[in-house]
C-alpha positions as CSV (number, residue, x, y, z in Angstrom):
1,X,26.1,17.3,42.9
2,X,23.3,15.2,44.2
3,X,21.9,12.2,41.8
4,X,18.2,12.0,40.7
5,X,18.0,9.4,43.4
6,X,19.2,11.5,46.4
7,X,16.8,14.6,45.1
8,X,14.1,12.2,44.8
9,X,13.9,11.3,48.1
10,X,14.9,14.1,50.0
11,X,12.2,16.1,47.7
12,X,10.0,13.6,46.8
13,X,6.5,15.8,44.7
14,X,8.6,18.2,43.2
15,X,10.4,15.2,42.1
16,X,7.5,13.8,40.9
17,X,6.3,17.5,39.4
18,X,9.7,17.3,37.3
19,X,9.6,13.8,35.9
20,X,6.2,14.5,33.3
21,X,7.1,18.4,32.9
22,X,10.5,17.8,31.4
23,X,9.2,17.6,27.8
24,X,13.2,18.6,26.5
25,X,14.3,14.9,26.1
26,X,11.3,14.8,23.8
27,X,12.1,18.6,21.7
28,X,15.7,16.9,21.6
29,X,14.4,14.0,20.0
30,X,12.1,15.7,17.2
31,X,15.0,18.1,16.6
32,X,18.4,17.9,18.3
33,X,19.6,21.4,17.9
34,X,20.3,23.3,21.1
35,X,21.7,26.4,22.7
36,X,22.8,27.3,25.8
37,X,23.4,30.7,27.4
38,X,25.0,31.5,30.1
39,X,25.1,34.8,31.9
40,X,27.0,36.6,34.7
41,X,26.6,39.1,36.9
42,X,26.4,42.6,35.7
43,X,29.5,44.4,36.5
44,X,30.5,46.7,39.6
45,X,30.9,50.6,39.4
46,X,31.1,52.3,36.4
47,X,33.5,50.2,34.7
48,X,31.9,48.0,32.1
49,X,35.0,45.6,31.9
50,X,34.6,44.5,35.2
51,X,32.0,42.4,33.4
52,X,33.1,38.6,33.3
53,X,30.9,38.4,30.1
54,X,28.1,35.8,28.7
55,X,29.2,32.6,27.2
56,X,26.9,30.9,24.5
57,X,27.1,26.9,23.2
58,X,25.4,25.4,20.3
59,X,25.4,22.4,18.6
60,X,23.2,19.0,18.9
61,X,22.3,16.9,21.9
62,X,23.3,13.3,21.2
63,X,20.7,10.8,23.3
64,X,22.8,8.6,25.8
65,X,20.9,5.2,25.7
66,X,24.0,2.4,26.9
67,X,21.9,1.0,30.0
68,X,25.6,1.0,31.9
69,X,26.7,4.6,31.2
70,X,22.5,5.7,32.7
71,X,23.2,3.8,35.2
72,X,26.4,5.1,36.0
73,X,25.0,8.5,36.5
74,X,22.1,7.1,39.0
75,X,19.2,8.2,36.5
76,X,15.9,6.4,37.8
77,X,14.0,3.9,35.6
78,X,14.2,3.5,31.8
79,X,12.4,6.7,31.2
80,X,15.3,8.9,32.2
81,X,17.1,10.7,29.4
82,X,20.6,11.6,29.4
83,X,22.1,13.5,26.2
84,X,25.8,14.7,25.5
85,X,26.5,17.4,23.6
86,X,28.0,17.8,20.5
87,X,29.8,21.4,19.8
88,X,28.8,23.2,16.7
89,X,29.7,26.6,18.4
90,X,31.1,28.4,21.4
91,X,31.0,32.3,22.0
92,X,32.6,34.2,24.6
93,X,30.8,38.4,24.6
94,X,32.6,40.7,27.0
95,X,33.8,44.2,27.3
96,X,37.4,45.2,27.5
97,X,37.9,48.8,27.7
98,X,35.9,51.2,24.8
99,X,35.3,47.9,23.0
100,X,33.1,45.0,23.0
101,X,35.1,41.7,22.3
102,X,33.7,38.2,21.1
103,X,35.7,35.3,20.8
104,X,34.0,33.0,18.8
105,X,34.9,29.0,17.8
106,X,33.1,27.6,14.7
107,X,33.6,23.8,14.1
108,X,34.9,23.6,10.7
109,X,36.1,27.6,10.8
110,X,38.2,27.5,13.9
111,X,38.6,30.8,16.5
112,X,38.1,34.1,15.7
113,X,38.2,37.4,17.7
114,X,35.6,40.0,16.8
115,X,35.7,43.9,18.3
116,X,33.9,46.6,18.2
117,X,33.8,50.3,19.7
């Protein structure tokens, strides 16, 4: 994985294009909550299962600002944000057979497996 340093100068205007359009550090500040989904290819055939499934995470983005750990991660100049996330929830959707199956892990609740037909 390339640093923001090695992007910036190999691509050096959509670098700067990037740097004022990423208004996300600035959401996350005003209001931390996040989600991210992930999805997968749809599946081969006719079988359904085949599918590897979606993944969802939610929970809060936590602001890195330790001068030492940003710099760690090459981010460029004090303007760079760098947040770590904090799990409130973590959902695996797929199909298995007739049935479509989420595991799902709650902080406080634990795992659970849901199924449907």
């Amino acid at each position: 994985m390339a640093s923001w340093q090695e992007f910036e100068h190999q691509a050096p205007e959509l670098a700067g294009v990037a740097r004022p359009l990423a208004v996300k550090a600035s959401d996350l500040r005003r209001d931390p909550r996040m989600a991210i989904h992930v999805t997968t290819s749809a599946p081969e055939g006719d079988d359904p299962s085949s599918w590897e499934g979606d993944v969802k995470l939610a929970g809060r983005a936590v602001e890195i600002t330790d001068r030492e750990v940003l710099a760690s991660f090459g981010l460029p100049g004090e303007e760079s944000h760098l947040s770590r996330i904090e799990l409130a929830e973590v959902v695996w959707t797929r199909v298995e057979g007739d049935e479509i199956v989420m595991d799902s892990w709650r902080e406080g609740v634990g795992l659970r497996q849901i199924r449907r037909k």
